[in-house]
MIMARMI-869722 format. One record per atom (N, C-alpha, C): x, y, z. Coordinates in steps of 0.001 Angstrom, whole numbers, plus 500000, padded with zeros to 6 digits. Layout:
# residues N
XYZ ...
# end
This chain:
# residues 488
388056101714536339 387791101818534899 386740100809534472 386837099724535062 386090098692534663 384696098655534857 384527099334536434 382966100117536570 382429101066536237 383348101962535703 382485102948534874 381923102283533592 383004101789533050 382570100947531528 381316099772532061 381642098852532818 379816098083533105 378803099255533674 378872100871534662 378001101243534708 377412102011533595 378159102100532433 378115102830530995 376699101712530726 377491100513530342 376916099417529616 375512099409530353 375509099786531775 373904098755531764 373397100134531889 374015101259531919 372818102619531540 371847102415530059 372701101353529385 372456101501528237 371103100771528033 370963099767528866 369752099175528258 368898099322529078 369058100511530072 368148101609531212 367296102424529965 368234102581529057 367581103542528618 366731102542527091 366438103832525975 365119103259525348 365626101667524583 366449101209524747 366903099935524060 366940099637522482 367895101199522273 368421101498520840 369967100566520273 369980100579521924 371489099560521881 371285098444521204 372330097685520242 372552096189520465 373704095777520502 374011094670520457 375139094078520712 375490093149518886 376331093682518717 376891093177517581 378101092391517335 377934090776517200 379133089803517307 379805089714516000 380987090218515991 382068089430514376 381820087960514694 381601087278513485 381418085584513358 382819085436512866 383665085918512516 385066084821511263 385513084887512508 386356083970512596 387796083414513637 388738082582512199 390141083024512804 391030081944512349 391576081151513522 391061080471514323 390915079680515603 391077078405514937 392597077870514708 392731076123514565 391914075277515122 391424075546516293 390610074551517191 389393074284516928 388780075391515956 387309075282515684 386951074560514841 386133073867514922 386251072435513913 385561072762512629 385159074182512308 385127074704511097 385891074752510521 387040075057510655 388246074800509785 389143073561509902 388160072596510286 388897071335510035 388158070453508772 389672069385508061 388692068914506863 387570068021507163 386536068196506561 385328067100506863 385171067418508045 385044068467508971 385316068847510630 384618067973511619 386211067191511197 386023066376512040 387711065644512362 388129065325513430 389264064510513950 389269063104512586 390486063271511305 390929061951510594 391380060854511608 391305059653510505 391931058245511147 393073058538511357 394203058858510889 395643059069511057 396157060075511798 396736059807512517 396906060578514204 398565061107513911 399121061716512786 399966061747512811 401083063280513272 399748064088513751 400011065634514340 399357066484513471 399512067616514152 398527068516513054 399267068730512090 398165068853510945 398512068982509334 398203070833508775 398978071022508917 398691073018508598 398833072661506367 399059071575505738 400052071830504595 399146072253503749 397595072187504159 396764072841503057 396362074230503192 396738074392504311 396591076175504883 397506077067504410 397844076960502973 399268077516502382 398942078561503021 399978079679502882 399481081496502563 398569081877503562 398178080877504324 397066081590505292 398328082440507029 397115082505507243 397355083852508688 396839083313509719 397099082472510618 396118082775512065 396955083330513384 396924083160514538 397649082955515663 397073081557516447 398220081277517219 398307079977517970 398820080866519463 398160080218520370 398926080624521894 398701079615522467 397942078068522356 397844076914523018 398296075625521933 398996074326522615 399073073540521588 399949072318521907 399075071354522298 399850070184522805 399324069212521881 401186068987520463 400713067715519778 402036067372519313 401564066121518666 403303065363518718 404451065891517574 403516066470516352 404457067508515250 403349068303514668 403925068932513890 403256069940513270 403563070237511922 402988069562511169 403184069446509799 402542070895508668 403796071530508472 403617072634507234 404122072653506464 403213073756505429 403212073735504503 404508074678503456 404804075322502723 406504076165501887 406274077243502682 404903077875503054 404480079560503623 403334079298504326 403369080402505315 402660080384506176 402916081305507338 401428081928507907 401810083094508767 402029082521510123 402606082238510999 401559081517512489 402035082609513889 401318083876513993 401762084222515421 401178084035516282 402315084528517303 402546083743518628 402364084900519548 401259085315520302 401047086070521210 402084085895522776 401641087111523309 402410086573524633 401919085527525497 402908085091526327 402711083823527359 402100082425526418 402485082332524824 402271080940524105 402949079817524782 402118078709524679 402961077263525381 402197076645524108 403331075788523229 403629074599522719 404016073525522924 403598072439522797 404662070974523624 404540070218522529 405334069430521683 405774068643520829 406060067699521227 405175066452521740 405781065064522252 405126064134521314 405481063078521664 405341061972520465 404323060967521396 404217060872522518 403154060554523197 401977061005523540 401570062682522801 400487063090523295 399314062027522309 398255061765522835 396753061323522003 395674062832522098 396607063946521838 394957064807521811 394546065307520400 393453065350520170 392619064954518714 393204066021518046 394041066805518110 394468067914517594 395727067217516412 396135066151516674 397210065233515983 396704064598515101 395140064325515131 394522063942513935 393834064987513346 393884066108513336 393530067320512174 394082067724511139 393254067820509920 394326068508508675 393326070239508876 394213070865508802 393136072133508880 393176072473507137 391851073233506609 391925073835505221 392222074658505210 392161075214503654 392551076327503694 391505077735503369 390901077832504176 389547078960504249 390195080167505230 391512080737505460 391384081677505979 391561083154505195 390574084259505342 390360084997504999 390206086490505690 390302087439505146 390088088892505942 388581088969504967 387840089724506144 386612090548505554 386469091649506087 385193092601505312 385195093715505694 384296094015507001 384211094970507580 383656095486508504 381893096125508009 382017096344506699 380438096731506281 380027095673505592 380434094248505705 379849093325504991 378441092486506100 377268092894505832 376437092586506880 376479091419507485 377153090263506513 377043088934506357 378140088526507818 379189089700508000 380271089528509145 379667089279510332 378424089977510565 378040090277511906 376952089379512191 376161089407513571 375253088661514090 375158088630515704 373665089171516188 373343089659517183 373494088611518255 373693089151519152 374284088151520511 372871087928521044 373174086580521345 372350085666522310 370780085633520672 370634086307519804 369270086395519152 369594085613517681 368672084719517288 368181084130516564 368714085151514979 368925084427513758 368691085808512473 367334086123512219 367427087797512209 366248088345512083 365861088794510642 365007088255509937 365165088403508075 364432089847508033 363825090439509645 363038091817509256 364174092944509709 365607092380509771 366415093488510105 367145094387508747 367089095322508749 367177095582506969 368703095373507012 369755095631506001 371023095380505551 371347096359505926 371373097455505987 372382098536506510 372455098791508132 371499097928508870 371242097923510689 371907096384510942 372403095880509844 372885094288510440 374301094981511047 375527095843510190 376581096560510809 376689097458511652 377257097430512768 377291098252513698 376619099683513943 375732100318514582 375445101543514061 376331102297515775 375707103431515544 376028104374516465 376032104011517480 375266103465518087 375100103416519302 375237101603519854 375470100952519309 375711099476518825 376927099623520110 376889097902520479 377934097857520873 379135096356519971 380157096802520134 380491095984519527 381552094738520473 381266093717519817 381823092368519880 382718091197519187 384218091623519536 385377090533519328 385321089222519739 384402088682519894 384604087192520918 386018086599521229 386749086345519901 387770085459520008 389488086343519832 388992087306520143 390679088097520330 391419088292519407 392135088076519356 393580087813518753 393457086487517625 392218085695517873 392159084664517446 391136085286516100 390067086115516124 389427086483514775 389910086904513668 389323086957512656 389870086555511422 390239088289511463 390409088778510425 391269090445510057 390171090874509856 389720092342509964 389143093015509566 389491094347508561 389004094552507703 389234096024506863 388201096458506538 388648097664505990 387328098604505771 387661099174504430 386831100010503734 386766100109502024 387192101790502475 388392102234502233 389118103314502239 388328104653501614 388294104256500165 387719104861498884 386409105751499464 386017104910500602 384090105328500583 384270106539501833 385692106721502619 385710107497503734 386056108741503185 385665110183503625 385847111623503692 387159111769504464 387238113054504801 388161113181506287 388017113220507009 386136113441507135 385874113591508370 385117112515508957 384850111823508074 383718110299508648 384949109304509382 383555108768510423 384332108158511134 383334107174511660 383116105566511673 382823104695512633 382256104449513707 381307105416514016 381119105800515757 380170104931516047 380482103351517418 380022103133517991 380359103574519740 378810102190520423 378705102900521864 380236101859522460 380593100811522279 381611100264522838 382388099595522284 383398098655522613 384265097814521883 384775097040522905 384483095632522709 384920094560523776 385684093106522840 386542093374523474 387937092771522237 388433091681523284 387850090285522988 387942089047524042 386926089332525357 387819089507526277 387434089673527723 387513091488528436 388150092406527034 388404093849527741 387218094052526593 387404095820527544 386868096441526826 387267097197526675 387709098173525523 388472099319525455 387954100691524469 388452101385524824 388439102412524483 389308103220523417 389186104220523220 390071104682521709 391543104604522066 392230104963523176 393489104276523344 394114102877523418 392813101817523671 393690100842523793 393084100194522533 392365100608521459 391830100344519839 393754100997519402 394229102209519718 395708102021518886 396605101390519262 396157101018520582 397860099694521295 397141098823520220 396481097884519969 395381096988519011 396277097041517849 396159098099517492 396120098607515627 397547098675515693 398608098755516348 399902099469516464 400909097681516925 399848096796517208 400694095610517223 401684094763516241 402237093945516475 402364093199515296 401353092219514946 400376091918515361 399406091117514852 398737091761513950 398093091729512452 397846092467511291 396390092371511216 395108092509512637 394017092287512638 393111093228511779 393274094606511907 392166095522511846 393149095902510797 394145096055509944 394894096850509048 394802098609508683 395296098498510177 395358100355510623 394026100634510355 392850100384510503 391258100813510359 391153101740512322 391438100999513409 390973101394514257 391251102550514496 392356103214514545 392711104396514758 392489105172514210 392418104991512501 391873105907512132 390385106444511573 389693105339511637 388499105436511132 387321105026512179 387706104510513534 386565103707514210 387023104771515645 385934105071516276 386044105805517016 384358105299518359 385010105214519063 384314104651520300 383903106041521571 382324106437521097 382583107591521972 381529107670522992 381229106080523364 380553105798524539 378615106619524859 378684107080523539 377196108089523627 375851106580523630 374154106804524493 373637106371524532 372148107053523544 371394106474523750 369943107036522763 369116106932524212 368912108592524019 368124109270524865 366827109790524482 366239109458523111 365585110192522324 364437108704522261 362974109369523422 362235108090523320 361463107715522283 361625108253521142 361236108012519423 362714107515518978 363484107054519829 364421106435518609 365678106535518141 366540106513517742 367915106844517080 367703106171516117 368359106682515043 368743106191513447 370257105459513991 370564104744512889 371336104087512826 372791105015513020 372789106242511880 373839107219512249 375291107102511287 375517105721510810 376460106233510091 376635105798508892 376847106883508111 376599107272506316 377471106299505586 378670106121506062 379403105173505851 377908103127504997 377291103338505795 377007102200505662 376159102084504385 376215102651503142 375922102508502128 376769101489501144 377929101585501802 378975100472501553 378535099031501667 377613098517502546 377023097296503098 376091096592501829 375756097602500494 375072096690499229 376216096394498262 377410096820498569 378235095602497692 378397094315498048 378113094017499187 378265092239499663 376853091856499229 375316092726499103 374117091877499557 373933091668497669 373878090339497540 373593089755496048 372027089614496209 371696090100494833 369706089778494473 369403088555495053 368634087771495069 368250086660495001 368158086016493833 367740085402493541 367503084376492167 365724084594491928 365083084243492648 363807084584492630 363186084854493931 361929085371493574 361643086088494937 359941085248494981 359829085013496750 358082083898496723 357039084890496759 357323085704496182 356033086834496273 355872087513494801 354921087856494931 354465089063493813 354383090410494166 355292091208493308 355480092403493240 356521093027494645 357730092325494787 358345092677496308 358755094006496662 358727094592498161 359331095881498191 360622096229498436 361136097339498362 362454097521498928 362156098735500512 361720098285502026 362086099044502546 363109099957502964 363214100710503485 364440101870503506 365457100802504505 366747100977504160 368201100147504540 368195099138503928 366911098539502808 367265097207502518 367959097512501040 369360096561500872 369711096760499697 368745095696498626 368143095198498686 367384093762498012 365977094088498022 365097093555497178 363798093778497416 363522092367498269 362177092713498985 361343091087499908 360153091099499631 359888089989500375 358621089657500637 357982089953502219 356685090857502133 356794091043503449 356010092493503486 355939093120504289 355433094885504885 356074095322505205 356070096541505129 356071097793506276 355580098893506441 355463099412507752 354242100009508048 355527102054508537 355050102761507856 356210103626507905 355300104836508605 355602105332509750 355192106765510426 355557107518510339 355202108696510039 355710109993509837 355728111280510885 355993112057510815 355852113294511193 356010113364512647 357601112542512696 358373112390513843 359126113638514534 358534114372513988 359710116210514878 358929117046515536 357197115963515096 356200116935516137 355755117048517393 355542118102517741 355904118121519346 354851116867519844 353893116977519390 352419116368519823 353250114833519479 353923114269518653 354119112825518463 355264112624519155 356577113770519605 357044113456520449 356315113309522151 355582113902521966 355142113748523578 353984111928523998 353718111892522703 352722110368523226 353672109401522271 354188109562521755 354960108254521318 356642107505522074 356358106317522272 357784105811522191 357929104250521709 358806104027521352 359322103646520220 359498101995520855 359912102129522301 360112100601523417 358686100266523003 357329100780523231 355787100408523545 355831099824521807 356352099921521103 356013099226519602 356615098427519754 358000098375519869 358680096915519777 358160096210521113 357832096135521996 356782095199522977 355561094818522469 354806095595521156 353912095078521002 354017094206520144 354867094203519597 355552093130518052 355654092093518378 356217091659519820 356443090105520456 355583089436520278 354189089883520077 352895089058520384 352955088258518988 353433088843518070 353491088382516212 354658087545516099 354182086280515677 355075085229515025 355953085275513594 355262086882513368 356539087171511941 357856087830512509 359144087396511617 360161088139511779 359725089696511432 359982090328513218 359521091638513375 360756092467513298 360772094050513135 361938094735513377 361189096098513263 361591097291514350 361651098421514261 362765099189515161 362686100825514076 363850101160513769 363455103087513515 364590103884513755 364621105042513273 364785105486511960 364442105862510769 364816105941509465 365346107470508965 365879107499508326 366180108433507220 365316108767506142 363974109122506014 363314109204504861 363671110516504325 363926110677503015 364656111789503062 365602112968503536 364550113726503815 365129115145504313 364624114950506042 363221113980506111 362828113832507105 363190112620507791 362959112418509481 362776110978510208 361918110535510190 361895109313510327 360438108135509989 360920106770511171 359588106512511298 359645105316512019 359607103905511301 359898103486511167 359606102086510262 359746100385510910 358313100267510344 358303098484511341 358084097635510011 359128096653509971 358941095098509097 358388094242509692 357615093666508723 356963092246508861 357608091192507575 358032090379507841 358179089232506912 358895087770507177 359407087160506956 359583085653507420 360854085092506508 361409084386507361 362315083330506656 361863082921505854 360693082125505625 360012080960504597 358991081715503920 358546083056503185 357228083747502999 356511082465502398 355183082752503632 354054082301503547 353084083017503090 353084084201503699 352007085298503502 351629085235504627 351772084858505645 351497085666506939 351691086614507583 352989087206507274 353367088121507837 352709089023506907 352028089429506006 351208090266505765 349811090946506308 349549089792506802 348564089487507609 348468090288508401 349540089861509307 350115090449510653 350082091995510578 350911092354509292 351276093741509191 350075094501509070 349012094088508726 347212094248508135 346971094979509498 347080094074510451 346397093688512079 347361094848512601 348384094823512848 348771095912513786 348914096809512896 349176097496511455 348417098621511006 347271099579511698 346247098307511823 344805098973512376 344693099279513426 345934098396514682 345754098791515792 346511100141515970 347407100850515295 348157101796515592 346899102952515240 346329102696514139 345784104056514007 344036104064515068 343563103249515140 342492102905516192 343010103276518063 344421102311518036 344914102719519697 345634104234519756 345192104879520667 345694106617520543 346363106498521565 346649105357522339 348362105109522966 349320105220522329 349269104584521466 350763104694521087 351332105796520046 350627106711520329 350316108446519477 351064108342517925 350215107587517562 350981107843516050 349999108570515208 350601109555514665 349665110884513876 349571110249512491 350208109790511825 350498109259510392 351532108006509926 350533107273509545 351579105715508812 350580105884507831 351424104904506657 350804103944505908 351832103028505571 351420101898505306 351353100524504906 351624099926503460 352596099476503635 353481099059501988 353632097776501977 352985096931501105 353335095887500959 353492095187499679 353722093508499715 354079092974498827 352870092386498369 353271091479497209 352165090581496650 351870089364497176 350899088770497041 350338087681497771 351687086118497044 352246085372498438 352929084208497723 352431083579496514 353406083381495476 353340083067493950 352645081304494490 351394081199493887 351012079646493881 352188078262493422 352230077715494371 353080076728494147 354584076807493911 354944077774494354 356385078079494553 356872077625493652 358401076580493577 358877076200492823 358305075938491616 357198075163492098 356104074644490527 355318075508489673 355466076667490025 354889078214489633 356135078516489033 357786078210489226 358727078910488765 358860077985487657 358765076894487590 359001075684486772 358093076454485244 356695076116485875 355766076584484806 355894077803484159 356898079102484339 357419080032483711 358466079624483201 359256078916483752 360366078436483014 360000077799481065 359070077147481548 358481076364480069 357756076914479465 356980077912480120 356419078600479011 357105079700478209 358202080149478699 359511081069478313 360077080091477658 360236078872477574 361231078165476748 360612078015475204 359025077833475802 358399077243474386 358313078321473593 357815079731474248 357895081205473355 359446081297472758 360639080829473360 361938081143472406 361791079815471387 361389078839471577 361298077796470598 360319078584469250 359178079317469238 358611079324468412 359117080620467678 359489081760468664 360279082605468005 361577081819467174 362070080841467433 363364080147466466 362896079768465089 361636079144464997 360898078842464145 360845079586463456 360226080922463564 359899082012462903 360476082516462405 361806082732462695 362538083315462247 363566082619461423 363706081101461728 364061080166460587 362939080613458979 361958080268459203 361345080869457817 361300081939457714 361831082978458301 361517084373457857 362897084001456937 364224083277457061 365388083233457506 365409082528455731 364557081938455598 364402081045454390 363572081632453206 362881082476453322 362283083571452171 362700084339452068 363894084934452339 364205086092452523 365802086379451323 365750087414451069 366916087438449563 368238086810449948 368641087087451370 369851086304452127 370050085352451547 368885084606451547 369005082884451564 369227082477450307 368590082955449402 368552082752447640 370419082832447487 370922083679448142 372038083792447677 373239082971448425 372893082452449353 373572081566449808 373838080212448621 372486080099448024 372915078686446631 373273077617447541 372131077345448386 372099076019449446 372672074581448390 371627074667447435 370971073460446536 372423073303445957 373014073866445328 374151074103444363 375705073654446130 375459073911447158 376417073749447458 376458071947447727 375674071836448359 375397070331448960 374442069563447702 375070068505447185 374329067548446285 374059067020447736 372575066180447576 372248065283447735 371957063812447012 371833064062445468 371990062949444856 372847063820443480 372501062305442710 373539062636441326 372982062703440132 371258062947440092 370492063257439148 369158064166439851 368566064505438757 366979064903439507 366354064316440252 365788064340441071 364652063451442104 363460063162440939 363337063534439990 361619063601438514 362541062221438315 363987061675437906 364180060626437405 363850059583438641 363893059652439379 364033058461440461 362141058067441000 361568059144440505 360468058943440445 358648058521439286 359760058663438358 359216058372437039 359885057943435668 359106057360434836 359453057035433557 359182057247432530 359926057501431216 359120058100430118 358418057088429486 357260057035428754 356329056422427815 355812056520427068 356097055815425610 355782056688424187 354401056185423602 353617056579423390 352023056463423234 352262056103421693 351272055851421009 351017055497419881 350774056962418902 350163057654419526 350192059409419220 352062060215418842 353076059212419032 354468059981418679 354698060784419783 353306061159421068 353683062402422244 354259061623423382 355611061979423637 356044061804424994 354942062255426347 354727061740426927 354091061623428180 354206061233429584 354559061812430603 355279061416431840 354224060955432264 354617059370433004 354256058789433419 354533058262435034 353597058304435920 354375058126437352 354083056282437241 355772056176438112 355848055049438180 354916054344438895 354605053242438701 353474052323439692 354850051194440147 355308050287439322 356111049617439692 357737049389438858 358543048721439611 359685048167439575 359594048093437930 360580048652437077 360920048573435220 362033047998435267 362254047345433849 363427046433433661 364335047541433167 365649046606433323 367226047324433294 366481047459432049 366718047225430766 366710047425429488 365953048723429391 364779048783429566 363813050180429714 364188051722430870 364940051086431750 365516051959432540 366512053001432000 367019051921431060 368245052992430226 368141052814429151 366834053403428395 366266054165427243 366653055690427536 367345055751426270 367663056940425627 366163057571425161 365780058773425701 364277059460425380 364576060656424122 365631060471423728 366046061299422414 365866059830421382 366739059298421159 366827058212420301 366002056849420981 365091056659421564 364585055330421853 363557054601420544 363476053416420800 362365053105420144 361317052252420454 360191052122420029 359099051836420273 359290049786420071 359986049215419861 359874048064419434 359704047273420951 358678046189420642 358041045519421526 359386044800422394 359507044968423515 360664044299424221 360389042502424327 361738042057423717 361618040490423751 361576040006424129 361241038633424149 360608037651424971 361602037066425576 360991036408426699 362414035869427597 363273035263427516 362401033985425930 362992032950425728 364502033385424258 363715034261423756 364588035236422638 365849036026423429 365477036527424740 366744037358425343 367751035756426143 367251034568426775 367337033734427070 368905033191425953 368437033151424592 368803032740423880 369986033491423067 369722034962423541 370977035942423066 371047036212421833 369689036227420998 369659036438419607 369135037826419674 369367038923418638 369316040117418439 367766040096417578 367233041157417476 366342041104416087 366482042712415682 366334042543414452 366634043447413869 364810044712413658 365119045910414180 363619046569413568 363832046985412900 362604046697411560 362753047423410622 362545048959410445 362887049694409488 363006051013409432 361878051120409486 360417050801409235 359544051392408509 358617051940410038 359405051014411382 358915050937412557 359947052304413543 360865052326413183 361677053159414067 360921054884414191 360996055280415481 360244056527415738 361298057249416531 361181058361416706 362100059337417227 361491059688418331 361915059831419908 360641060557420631 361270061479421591 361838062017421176 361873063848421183 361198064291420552 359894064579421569 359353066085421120 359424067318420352 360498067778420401 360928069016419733 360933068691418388 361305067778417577 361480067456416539 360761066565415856 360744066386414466 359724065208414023 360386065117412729 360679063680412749 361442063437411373 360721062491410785 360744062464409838 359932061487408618 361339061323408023 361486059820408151 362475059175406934 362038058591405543 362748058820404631 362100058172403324 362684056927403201 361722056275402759 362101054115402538 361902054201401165 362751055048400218 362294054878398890 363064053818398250 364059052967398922 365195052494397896 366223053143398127 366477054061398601 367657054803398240 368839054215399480 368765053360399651 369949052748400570 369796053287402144 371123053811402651 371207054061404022 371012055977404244 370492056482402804 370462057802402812 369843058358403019 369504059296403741 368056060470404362 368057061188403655 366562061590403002 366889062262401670 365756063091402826 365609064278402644 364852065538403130 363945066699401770 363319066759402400 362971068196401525 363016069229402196 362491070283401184 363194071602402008 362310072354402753 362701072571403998 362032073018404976 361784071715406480 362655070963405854 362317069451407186 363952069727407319 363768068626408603 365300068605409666 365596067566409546 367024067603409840 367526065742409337 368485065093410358 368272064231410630 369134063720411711 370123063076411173 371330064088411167 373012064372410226 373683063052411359 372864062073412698 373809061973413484 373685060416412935 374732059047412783 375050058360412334 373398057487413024 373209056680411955 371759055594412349 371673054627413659 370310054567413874 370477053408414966 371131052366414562 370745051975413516 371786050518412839 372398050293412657 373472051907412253 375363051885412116 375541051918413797 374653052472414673 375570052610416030 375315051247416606 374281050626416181 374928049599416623 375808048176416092 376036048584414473 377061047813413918 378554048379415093 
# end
C-alpha cells in the first residue's frame, strides 16, 4: 500500500507540476513555544501551568513534569500508548511553562490556515490557490496534535465535495477509509467534515496547459481575506482568485481550447522562465468566464514598482518568442508606487482634514444667517453682562446747544458724572476739590437748571410764583416732584 501511494506521489511531480503540497500551520502542541507565555521557559519551575488555557482543547501523549497545574475546565486527550510521569525531581523546562490561552479551531477555506512546504510566502499566489485545490496534496504535520478543522456547511450542495490528490495525516497517508476511522474517533479534529465533504481521489494533471484549481467551493476563502488599509500603488488590480485588489501585473492568455495552442504551449516552460525574475512570480490555470485562461502575476512583498517592470519584459518576450506558442495575452496592470509612501499618505491625510475644517466653517456661518438661528434667541438666553456694551463704552455730554450728544470716551470719568441721570441731570460746573473736601453742598439756582432729554423741552417760569410751574397751553410740564424737593 505504501508503494503504490509513494509511486502515486512521485508520478506526480513526473508529470506537468500542477501538484503542490499544502501544510495546515495551527497545532495545539503544548510543547511549541508558541503557546507558551512570553515563549519562553518562566523563573518559577513549579510544573506546568495549563490555568490560563481555560475551555481550551489539545491532546497530550508525552510528559515528564513534577505537577500539572489546571485550570475549573478543560479538554486534555490522551491518545493511545500516552506516558505521563509526575515526579518532583524532574528539571525539564516543561515545569517552568504557563501555556495561554490561544487555542482555537479554524476553517479549512481560510487561506491564512495553509502554507506551501519547504517554499517561502508567495504574495503572487492569488487567495483562492493558497487552499487546497484538486490536485494539491495535502499536509497534517502534527497529527493528532493540530488544531481542529471545520468547514462552512451553508456554502456545500449535495453534491460538492473537497477533491484533493492526497492526505498525509503525521507520518500516514490515507485514503478515504482511513479519513472516516479519523472523523469517527473520539478526538473532535475535523468535526465530521472528512467523510463527508473531503474526498481524496488520488487524480494527477495530465493536461500540459495546466489544471485549474477545480473546486467551486473556494469562493468561501474571501470571508477571511480583509482589504488592506491602503494600498502603495495607484489604481490597483484585482486578478482572477484574488479576493483584494494589489499592486503588481498580470499578463492573461487566451484561447486555451485551441488545437494550435494546445500543441506548442506548456505551461512547466513559463513557470521555468519566471525563475530568472526577482518578483514574487505565480502561474496558474484560470476560470475566465465561460472560458480557460492562463494567468501569470508579477508583484512583491514591499511594491517597489519593479515587478512591473518585469511584467513589461516578459510580456514582450511571450509575444516575440513563438516557443512558447502563445496566440493571445494582454497585460493588466497597476499604477506606478504612490511617491513617498507613508509621507504621500500623511499629506492626504491633511489635506482631507483641512477641507473638513473649512467645510465646518462654512457651514457654521451658513448655520448663523440662517432663520434657525434668529430663533434660537442666543443673545436673550446667555447674558453676558448686566447693561449695554454703548454704556461701558461711552458717556453722555450736554453741549451748551441743550443737544445731547454721544460722546466716545477718551478717559477714566468721576463717580459723580458716572451716575448722572441723562433724563434729569444738570449742567452745573462740578466742584472743586477743596468744596467736595469740605462736604459743603451748593445750591443751583433755578435760572441755571436744564433738562437733557431730548424728547422734551421745558421752559420753567421764575416769575415769583414760588415752587409752582405755571405752563401755557400747548407746553409739557414736568408733574414729577423738583430737583430741590428730591433732594430735600
Amino acid at each position: 500500500m505504501r508503494r503504490g501511494v509513494f509511486a502515486l506521489f512521485l508520478l506526480n511531480f513526473v508529470s506537468f507540476g500542477e501538484s503542490l503540497v499544502k501544510v495546515w500551520r495551527h497545532d495545539d502542541d503544548i510543547s511549541n513555544p508558541q503557546h507558551w507565555v512570553r515563549g519562553k521557559p518562566g523563573q518559577q519551575c513549579e510544573g506546568l501551568d495549563l490555568r490560563e488555557a481555560s475551555h481550551s482543547f489539545f491532546v497530550v501523549d508525552h510528559l515528564d513534569v513534577k505537577q500539572i497545574l489546571l485550570p475549573t475546565y478543560v479538554q486534555i486527550y490522551l491518545p493511545e500508548n500516552t506516558r505521563i510521569y509526575l515526579h518532583e525531581y524532574f528539571t525539564e523546562q516543561m515545569d517552568c511553562v504557563r501555556i495561554k490561552n490561544d487555542f482555537d479551531i479554524h476553517s479549512w477555506l481560510d487561506p491564512s490556515s495553509w502554507t506551501l512546504e519547504g517554499a517561502e510566502f508567495n504574495a503572487a499566489v492569488p487567495h483562492l490557490e493558497r487552499i487546497p485545490c484538486h490536485h494539491d496534496d495535502v499536509v497534517f504535520p502534527k497529527a493528532w496534535k493540530s488544531s481542529a478543522c471545520y468547514v462552512e456547511y451553508f456554502l456545500f450542495e449535495d453534491s460538492d465535495r473537497l477533491k484533493i490528490h492526497s492526505f498525509k495525516f503525521g507520518d500516514r497517508y490515507l485514503t478515504n477509509r482511513g479519513l472516516r476511522e479519523i472523523d469517527e474517533s473520539s478526538i473532535p479534529i475535523f468535526s465530521d467534515m472528512l467523510d463527508t465533504y473531503l474526498d481524496v481521489d488520488g487524480k494527477t494533471c495530465t493536461d500540459p496547459t495546466g489544471c485549474s484549481c477545480g473546486n467551486s467551493l473556494q469562493d468561501g476563502a474571501c470571508l477571511y481575506v480583509d482589504e488592506p488599509q491602503y494600498y502603495e500603488c495607484l489604481e490597483p488590480i484585482t486578478p482572477i482568485g484574488f479576493c483584494t485588489r494589489m499592486c503588481g501585473a498580470s499578463i492573461l492568455i487566451k484561447n486555451t481550447n485551441s488545437s494550435e495552442f494546445k500543441a506548442n504551449f506548456e505551461i512547466e516552460r513559463i513557470r521555468k522562465a519566471l525563475g530568472d525574475y526577482s518578483s514574487d512570480t505565480h502561474v496558474s490555470k484560470v476560470q475566465d468566464g465561460p472560458e480557460t485562461a492562463i494567468q501569470i502575476i508579477f508583484t512583491e512583498k514591499e511594491f517597489s514598482g519593479s515587478s512591473l517592470d518585469d511584467a513589461k519584459d516578459f510580456y514582450s518576450v511571450l509575444l516575440t518568442d513563438n516557443s512558447f506558442g502563445v496566440v493571445n495575452a494582454a497585460l493588466i496592470s497597476s499604477g506606478i508606487k504612490l511617491a513617498g509612501g507613508k509621507m504621500a499618505r500623511t499629506a492626504v491625510s491633511i489635506v482631507f482634514g483641512c477641507l473638513c475644517g473649512v467645510l465646518l466653517v462654512f457651514g457654521v456661518i451658513f448655520f448663523v444667517n440662517s432663520p434657525q438661528f434668529d430663533r434660537l434667541n442666543v443673545s436673550n438666553r446667555y447674558h453676558f453682562t448686566s447693561r449695554p456694551l454703548s454704556t461701558l463704552f461711552a458717556r453722555y455730554d450736554k453741549m451748551d446747544d441743550e443737544r445731547l450728544v454721544l460722546q466716545k470716551a477718551e478717559s477714566v470719568v468721576s463717580l459723580e458724572k458716572s451716575f448722572d441721570n441723562p433724563m434729569y441731570g444738570s449742567s452745573a460746573p462740578s466742584t472743586s476739590s477743596a468744596s467736595a473736601a469740605a462736604g459743603t453742598e451748593e445750591r443751583i439756582p433755578k435760572s441755571e437748571i436744564y433738562l437733557e432729554n431730548p424728547m422734551y423741552e421745558i421752559k420753567s417760569l421764575m416769575d415769583g410764583a414760588g415752587d409752582e410751574n405755571v405752563t401755557e397751553e400747548s407746553q409739557l410740564v414736568d408733574l414729577g416732584p423738583s430737583r430741590e424737593r428730591r433732594d430735600e
